[in-house]
N, C-alpha and C positions, 0 to 999 in steps of 0.2 A: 881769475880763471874762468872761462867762458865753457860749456857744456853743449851737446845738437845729441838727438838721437834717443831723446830719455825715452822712456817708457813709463805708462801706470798700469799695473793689473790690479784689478780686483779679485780676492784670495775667498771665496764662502767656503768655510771650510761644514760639514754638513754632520761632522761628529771627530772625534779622536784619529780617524788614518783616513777620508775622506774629506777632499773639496774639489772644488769648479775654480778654474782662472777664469778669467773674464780681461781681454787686452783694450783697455779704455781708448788707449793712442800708444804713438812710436815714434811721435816726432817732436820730444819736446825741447826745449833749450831755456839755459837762464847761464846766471852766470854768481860765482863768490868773490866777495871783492873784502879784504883786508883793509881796515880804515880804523885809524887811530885804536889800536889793541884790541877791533872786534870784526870779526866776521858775521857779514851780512850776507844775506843769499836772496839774491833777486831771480823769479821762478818766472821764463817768458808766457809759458803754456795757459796756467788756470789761475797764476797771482797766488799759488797756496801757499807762500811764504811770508806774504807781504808781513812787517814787523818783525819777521823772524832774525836774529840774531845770534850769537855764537861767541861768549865769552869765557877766558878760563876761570876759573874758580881755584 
């Protein structure tokens, strides 16, 4: 399953019912890919998944 359009904001939240968004980018894409009983998720934009994986327990 391939993904376009992602988004990151950054949330400061500055006490209990205050914070700032901050929109990092809007363009991001990667894609999840199913391979041998685990979900892998490859992140195009900043690599923040590299390793990352996704198995059931």
């Amino acid at each position: 399953m391939n993904y376009t359009g992602a988004s990151r904001i950054n949330v400061l939240y500055t006490d209990q019912t205050h914070h700032s968004d901050t929109l990092v980018y809007s363009d991001g894409s990667g894609s999840l890919v199913w391979s041998n009983g685990v979900i892998v998720w490859l992140d195009n934009k900043e690599n923040a998944a590299d390793g990352m994986s996704f198995t059931k327990t």
